[in-house]
C-alpha positions in Angstrom: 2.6 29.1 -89.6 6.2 30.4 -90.2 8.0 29.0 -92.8 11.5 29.5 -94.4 12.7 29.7 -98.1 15.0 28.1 -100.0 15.6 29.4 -103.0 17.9 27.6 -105.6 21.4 29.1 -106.8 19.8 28.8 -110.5 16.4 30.7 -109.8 18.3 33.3 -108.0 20.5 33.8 -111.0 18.2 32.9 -113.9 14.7 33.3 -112.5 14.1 35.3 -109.4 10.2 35.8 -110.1 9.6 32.4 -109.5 10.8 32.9 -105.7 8.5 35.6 -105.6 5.8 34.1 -107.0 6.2 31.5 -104.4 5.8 34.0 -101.8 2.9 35.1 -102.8 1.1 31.8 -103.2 2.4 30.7 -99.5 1.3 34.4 -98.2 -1.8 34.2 -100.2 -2.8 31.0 -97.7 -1.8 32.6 -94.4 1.8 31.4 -94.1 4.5 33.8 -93.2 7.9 33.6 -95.1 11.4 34.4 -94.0 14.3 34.3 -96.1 18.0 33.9 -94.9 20.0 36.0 -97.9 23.6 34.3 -97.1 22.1 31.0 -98.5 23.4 30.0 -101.8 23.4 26.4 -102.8 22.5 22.4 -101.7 25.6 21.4 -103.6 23.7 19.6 -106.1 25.9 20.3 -109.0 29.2 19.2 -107.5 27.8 16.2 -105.9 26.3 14.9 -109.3 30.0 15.6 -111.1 31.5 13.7 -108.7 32.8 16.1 -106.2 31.3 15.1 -102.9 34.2 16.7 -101.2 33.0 20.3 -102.4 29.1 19.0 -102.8 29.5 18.6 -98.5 31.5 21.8 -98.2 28.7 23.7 -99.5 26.0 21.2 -98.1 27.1 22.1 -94.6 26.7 26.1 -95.2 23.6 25.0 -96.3 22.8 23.1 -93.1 23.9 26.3 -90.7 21.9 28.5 -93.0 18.5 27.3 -91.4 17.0 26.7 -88.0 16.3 22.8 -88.7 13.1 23.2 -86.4 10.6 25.0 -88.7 9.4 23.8 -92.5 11.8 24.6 -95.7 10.2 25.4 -98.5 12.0 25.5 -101.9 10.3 26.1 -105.6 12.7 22.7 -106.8 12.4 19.3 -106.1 15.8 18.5 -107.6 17.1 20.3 -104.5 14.8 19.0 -102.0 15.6 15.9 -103.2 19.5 16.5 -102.7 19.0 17.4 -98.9 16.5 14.3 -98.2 18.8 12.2 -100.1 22.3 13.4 -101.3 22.8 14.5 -98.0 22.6 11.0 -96.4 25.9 10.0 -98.3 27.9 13.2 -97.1 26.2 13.5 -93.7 25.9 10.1 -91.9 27.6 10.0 -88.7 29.5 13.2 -89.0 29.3 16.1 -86.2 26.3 17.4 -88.5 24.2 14.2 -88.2 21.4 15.1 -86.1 21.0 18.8 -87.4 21.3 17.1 -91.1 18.3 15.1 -89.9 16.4 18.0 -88.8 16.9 19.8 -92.0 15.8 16.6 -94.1 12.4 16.4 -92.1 11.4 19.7 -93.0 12.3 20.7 -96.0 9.5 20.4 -98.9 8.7 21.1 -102.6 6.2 24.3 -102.9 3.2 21.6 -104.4 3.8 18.6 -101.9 4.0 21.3 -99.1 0.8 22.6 -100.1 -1.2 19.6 -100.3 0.7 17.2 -97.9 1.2 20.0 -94.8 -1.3 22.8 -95.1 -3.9 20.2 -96.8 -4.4 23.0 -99.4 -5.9 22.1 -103.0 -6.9 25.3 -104.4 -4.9 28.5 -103.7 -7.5 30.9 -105.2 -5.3 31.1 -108.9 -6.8 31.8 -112.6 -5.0 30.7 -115.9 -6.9 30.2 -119.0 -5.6 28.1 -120.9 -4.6 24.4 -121.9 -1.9 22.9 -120.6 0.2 20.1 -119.9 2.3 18.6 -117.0 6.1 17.5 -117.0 7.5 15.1 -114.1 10.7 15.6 -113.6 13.0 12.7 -112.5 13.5 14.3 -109.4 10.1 15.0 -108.5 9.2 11.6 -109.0 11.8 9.0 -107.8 13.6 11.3 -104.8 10.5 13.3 -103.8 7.1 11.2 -104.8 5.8 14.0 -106.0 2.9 13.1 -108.8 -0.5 13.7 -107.8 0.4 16.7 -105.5 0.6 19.5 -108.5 -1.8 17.9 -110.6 -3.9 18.8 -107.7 -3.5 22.1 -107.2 -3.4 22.8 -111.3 -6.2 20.7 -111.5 -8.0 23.9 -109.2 -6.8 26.5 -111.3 -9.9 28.4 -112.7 -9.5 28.5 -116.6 -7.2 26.0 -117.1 -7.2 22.7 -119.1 -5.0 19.5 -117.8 -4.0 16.9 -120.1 -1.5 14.3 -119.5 1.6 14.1 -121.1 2.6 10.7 -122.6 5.4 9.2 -121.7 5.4 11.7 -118.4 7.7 9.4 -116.3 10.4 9.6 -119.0 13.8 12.0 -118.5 13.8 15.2 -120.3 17.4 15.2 -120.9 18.5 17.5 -119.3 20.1 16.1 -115.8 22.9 18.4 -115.2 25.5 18.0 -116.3 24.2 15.1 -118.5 22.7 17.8 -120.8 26.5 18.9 -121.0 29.1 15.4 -120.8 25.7 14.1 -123.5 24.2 16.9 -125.8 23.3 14.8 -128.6 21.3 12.1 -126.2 19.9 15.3 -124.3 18.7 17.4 -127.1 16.9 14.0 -128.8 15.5 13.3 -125.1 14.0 16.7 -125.3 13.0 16.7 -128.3 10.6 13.8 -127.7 9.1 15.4 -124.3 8.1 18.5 -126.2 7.0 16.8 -129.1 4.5 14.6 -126.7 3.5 18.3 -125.3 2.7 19.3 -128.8 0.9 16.5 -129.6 -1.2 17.0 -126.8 -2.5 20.3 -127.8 -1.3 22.2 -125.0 0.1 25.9 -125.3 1.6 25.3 -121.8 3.9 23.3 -120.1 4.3 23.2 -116.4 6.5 21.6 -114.1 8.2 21.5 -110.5 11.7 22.3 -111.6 13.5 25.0 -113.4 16.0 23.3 -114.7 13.4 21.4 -116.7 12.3 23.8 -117.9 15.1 25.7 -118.8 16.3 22.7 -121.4 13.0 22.0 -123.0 12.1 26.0 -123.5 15.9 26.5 -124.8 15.0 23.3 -127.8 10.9 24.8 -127.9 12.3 28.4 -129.0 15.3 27.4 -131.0 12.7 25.3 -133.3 9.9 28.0 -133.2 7.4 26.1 -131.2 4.7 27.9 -130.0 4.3 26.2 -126.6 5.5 28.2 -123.5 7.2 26.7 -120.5 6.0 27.9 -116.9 6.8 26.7 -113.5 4.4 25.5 -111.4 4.4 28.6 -109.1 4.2 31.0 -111.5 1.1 29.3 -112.7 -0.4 28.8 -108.9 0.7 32.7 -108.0 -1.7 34.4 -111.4 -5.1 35.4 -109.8 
């Protein structure tokens, strides 16, 4: 099976290992990767400040940028969720309808593509460890992603799951929300890793990045010892 890569505009920037870790996982179970290296971004960011004018400029490079026959993959459900759903807003019934569809069918998150197309549970990966799971909103109310990485973690030789409580409560971070809201986001953060402290986990995993990048910012900043990972950098150790 071929597949092709989206890689977000913040994981290029911030994180590139995580795209390659994603490679490797996907390689690791027989798929073969392309990469288009004009793509940049979904358009997320101006589309949740308001700017759906820009948010479909950028949505419609993104569009051209991939054949809309073969899967998408992408390391972020926040972005998966944009296309399947954002997109609907900027796209119905323009001249990019039908290939805005075709994109939308096929693109997935790294775990749901896993375990919901390939019908993969266990990609051959070792962490030792304990660890703990965040849902991020996207992951769970634009993508239905729950069970699908708790599957493939739950595989991972070494490693301890425990549930995080509270898991289907916001982060803080959102986007710009973490920016327009500091106070709120930092206190919303706060209480997600204190519920990953409390559940004796040195580890925190989850689909998205951006997460991530919000509750290890408030982790370190306080001298926490409890690291944050993404979900394919977990699935790609061996």
């Amino acid at each position: 099976m071929k597949v092709q890569l989206f890689i977000p505009c913040f994981i290029d920037q911030l994180k590139p290992s995580i795209a390659f870790d994603m490679i490797k996982i996907l390689e690791r179970v027989g798929v073969e990767v392309s990469y288009n290296p004009n793509q940049t971004c979904c358009g997320q960011p101006a589309y949740n400040a308001g700017y759906w004018d820009e948010a479909k400029t950028v949505g419609e490079k993104f569009i051209k940028e991939f054949d809309g026959e073969s899967y998408i993959v992408s390391p972020s459900a926040s972005c998966a969720g944009m296309v399947r759903n954002g997109y609907n807003h900027l796209f119905h019934n323009t001249a990019l309808h039908n290939e805005c569809k075709n994109v939308q069918k096929n693109i997935y998150e790294l775990s749901e593509f896993l375990i919901d197309v390939l019908k993969i549970e266990d990609v051959g990966a070792t962490f030792n460890g304990k660890a703990t799971y965040h849902d991020s909103c996207s992951a769970l109310r634009e993508c239905n992603i729950l069970s699908q990485p708790r599957k493939l973690l739950s595989n991972v030789r070494g490693l301890e799951l425990v549930e995080l409580k509270d898991n289907t409560v916001c982060c803080g971070f959102g986007g710009t929300f973490a920016v327009k809201y500091e106070s709120i986001s930092v206190a919303m953060g706060e209480q997600k890793i204190n519920n990953a402290m409390e559940t004796g986990a040195e580890l925190l995993i989850s689909t998205d990045y951006s997460c991530l990048l919000h509750l290890e910012s408030y982790a370190k900043k306080q001298g926490l010892p409890i690291q944050c990972m993404h979900l394919a950098e977990v699935l790609a150790m061996q």
